[in-house]
C-alpha positions in Angstrom: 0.0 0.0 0.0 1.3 3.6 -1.0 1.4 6.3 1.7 0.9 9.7 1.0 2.7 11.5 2.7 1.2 15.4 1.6 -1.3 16.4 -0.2 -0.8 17.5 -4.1 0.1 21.6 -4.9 -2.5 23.0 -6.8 -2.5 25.9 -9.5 0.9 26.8 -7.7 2.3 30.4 -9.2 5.4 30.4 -11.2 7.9 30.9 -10.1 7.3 28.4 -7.3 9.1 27.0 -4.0 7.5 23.8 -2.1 8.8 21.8 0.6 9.0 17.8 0.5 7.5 16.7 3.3 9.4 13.8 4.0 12.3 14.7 2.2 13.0 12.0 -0.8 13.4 8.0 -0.7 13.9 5.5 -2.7 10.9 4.2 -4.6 9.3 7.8 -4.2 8.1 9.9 -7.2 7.2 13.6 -8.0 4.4 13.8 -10.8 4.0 17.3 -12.0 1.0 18.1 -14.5 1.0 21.6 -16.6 1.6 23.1 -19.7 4.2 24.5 -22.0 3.3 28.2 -22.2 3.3 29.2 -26.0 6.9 30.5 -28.2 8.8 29.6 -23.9 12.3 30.1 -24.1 13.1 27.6 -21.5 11.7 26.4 -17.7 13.1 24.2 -15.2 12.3 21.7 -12.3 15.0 21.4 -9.2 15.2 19.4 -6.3 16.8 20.9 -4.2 18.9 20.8 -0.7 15.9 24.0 1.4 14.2 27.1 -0.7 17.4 29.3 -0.1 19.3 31.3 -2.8 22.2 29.5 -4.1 21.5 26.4 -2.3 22.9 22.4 -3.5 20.3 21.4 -6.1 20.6 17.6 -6.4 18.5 17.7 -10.2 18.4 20.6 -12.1 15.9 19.6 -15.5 15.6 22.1 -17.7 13.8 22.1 -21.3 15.1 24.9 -23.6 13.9 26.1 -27.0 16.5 28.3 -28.6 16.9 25.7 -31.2 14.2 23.8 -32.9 12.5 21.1 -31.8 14.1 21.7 -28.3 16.2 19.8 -25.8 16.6 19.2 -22.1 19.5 20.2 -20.2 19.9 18.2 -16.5 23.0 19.1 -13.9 23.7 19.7 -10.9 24.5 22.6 -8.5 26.8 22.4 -5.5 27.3 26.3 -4.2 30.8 25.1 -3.1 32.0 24.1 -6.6 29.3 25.7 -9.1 27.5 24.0 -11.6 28.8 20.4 -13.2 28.7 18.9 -16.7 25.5 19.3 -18.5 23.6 16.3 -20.1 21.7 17.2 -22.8 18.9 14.9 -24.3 17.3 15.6 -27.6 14.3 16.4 -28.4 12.4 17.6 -25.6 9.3 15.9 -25.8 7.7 18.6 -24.0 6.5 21.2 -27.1 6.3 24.9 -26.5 2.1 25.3 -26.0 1.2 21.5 -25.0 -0.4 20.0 -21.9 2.4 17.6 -20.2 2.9 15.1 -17.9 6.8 15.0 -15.8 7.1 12.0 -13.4 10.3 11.7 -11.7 11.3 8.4 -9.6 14.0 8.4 -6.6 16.1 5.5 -8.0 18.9 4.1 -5.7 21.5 5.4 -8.3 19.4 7.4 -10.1 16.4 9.3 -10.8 14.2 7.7 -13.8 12.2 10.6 -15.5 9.3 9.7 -17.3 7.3 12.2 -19.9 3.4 12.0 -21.1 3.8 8.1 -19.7 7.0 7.4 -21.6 10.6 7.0 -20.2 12.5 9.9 -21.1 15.7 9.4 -19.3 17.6 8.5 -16.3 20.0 10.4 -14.7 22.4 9.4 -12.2 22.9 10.8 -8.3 25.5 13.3 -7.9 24.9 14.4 -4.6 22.8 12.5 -2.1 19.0 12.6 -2.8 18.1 11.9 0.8 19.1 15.9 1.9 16.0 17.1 -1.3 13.5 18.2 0.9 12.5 21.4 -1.8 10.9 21.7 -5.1 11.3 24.6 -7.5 9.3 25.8 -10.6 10.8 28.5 -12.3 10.8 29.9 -16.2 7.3 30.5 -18.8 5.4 27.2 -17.5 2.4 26.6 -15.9 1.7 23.8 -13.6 -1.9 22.7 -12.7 -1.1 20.0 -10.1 2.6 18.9 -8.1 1.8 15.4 -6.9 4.1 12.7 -4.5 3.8 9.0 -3.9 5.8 7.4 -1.5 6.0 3.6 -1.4 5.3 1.4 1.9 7.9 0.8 4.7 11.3 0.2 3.3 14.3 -0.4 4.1 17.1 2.2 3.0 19.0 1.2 0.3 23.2 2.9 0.8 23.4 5.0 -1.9 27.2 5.4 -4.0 29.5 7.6 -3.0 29.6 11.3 -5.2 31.4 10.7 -8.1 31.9 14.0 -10.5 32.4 11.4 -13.3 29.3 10.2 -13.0 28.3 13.2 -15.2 29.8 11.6 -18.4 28.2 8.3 -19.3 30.7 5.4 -18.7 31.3 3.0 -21.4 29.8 -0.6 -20.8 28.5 0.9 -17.1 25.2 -1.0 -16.8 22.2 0.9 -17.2 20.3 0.8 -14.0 16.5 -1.2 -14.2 13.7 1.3 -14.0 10.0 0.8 -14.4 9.7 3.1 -17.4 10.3 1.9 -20.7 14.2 1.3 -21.1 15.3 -0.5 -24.3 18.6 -1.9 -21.9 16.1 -4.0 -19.3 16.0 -7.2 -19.1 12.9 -8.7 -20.4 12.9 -11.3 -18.0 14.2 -10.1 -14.8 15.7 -13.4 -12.6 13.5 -15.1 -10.2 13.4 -13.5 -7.2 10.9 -14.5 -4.4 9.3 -11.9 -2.1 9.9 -11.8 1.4 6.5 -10.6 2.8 3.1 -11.0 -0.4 -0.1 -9.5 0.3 -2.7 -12.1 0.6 -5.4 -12.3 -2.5 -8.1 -11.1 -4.1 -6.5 -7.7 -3.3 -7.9 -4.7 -3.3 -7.3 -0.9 -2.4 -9.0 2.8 -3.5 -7.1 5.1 -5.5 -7.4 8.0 -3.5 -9.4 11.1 -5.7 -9.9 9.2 -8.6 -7.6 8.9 -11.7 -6.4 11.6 -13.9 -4.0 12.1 -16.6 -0.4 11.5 -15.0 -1.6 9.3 -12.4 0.3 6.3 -12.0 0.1 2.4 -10.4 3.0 0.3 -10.0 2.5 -3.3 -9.2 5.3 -5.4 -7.9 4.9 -9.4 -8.0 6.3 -12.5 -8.6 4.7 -15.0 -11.4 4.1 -18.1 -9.8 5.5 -21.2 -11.4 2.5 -23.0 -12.7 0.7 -19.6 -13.0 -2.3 -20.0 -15.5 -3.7 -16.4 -15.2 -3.9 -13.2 -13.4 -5.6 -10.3 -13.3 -5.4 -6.2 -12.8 -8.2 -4.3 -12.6 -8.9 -0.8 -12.7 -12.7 -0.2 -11.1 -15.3 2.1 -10.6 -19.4 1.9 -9.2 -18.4 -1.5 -7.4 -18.4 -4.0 -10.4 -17.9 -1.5 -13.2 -14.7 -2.3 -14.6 -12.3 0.6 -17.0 -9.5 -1.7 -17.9 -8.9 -4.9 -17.0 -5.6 -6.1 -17.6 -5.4 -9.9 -17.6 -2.2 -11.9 -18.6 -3.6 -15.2 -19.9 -0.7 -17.8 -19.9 -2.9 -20.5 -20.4 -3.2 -18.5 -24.2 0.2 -17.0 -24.0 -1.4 -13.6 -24.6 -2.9 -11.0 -22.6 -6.3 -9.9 -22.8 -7.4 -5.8 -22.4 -11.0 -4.9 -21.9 -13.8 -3.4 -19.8 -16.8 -4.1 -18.5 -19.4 -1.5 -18.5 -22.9 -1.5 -17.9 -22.8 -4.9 -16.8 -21.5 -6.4 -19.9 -17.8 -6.8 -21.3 -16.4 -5.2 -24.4 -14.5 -6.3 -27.3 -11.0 -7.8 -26.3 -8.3 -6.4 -27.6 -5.1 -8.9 -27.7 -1.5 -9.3 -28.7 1.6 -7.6 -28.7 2.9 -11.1 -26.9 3.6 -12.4 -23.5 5.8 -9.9 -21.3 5.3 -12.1 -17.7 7.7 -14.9 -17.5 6.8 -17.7 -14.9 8.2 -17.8 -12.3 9.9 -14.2 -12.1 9.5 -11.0 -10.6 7.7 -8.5 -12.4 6.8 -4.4 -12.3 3.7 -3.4 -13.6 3.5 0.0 -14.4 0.0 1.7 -15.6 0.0 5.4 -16.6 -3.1 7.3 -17.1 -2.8 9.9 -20.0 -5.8 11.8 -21.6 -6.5 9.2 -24.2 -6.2 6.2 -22.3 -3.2 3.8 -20.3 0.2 3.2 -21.5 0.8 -0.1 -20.1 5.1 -0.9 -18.9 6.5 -4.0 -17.5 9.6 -4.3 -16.3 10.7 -1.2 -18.1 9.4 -1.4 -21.7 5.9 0.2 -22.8 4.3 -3.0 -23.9 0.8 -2.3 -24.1 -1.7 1.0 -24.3 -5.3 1.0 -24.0 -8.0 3.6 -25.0 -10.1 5.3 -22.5 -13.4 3.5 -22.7 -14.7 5.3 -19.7 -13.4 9.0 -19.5 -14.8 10.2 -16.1 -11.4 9.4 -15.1 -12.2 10.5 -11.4 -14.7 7.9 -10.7 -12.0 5.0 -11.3 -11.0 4.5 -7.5 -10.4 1.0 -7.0 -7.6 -1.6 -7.8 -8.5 -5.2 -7.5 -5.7 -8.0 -8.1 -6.2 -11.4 -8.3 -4.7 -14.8 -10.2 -1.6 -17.0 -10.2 0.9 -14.2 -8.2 2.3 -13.3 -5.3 1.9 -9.9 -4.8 5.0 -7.8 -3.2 4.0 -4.4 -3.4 1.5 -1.7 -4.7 1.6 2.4 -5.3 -1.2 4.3 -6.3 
């Protein structure tokens, strides 16, 4: 179960200062909702050591549009040493005069940012992550909602020392696995049992409803002689807006809904991403025209909004052949 540990900013003015309650963890993520204002020259998003003037800021991400289509600049700041290599990424996928979606994970090396449901990028920890207690909006941007998720209990993970080097991608250094689509993961992560699994048929509300940005993550563990399982996305009890449901009985998995007391047409194929007997994440990203669907890193399904009162889908039920480790919503 996800804790929340503060409630979303709202409508904030730009520019804008916020504190972290909480201060950042592994497994937490930032999702930050706005639009692009119209011929922008640039924005940017820090984390940030406190709200003070020159202060350490731990990711610096910074769209610019001096040069078409765009790119993204990322660094660091340390007011002892000044600013440190830029990485730039091109394009931006964030376009001057469009609605966005920014989600940033706390990874233990790095933070994995994902754009409109899509992995963008990772980039690395210079400075520790576990001082970021500040977020700052600056530049011609506006932001309709700052949201966090935590995960559950944890233990810390030690995170590697500072390493200036780390600015300049190292030749054969493994990419680190991230639940946004990453071309380097693994399709079939090794088996790995869980220490503690819910018990099932699970179920838990999405607090407020779904919107576009929102995100679940489901961590579990195929079991061996798993047939089928199934993630649900609910609403009005029964009323079901996707429902996910690897079949491995059929080697596919099936996408649908059931509205109005009857199911839909199926959509199916795009193969089997759940291995049995492995772990697996399940990411599912609500964006305004429907779910882009990840596991274990790589966008493997999407599905179209059948029902588009988003804010009425506020339950997740999971059930079938797994043993469930974890859930954020």
């Amino acid at each position: 179960m996800a804790f929340f540990p503060q409630q979303p900013f709202y409508n904030p003015p730009i520019p804008f200062t916020g504190s972290i309650q909480g201060r950042l963890q592994e497994g937490k993520s930032i999702i930050i909702s706005g639009r692009v204002l119209p011929g922008a020259n640039r924005f940017h998003v820090n984390l940030q050591y406190g709200s003070a003037s020159g202060t350490d800021v731990a990711l610096h991400f910074n769209p610019r549009y001096d040069s078409s289509p765009g790119y993204v600049v990322t660094n660091t700041y340390q007011k002892f040493s000044g600013w440190g290599q830029e990485e730039r990424k091109h394009p931006t996928p964030l376009t001057q005069g469009s609605a966005f979606s920014l989600m940033i994970l706390v990874g233990s090396d790095s933070y994995k940012i994902a754009t409109n449901g899509s992995h963008f990028m990772e980039y690395r920890h210079r400075i520790p992550y576990n001082a970021v207690d500040t977020i700052h909006v600056e530049g011609m941007v506006e932001i309709s909602s700052i949201a966090f998720q935590s995960p559950g209990p944890y233990m810390p993970q030690p995170q590697p020392p500072y390493n200036p080097q780390y600015a300049v991608p190292t030749p054969g250094y493994p990419p680190a696995q991230c639940p946004f689509p990453c071309p380097s993961y693994p399709p079939a992560p090794a088996p790995c049992p869980p220490a503690v699994a819910h018990s099932l048929p699970y179920r838990t509300a999405i607090n407020g409803g779904l919107y576009p940005g929102k995100t679940v993550t489901v961590e579990g563990v195929v079991n061996n002689s798993a047939k089928r399982m199934n993630f649900d996305l609910c609403f009005r009890g029964s009323s079901i807006a996707l429902h996910y449901n690897p079949r491995f009985d059929e080697r596919v998995v099936v996408r649908n809904s059931h509205i109005h007391d009857k199911w839909g047409t199926e959509e199916r194929g795009s193969g089997m991403p759940f291995h049995l007997g492995h772990k697996f994440v399940l990411t599912m990203v609500c964006t305004p025209q429907g779910y882009n669907i990840m596991v274990n890193g790589n966008q493997v399904h999407t599905y179209k909004h059948r029902h588009t009162s988003l804010h009425e889908i506020n339950e997740l039920k999971i059930n079938g052949d797994l043993k469930l480790v974890s859930v954020m919503v």
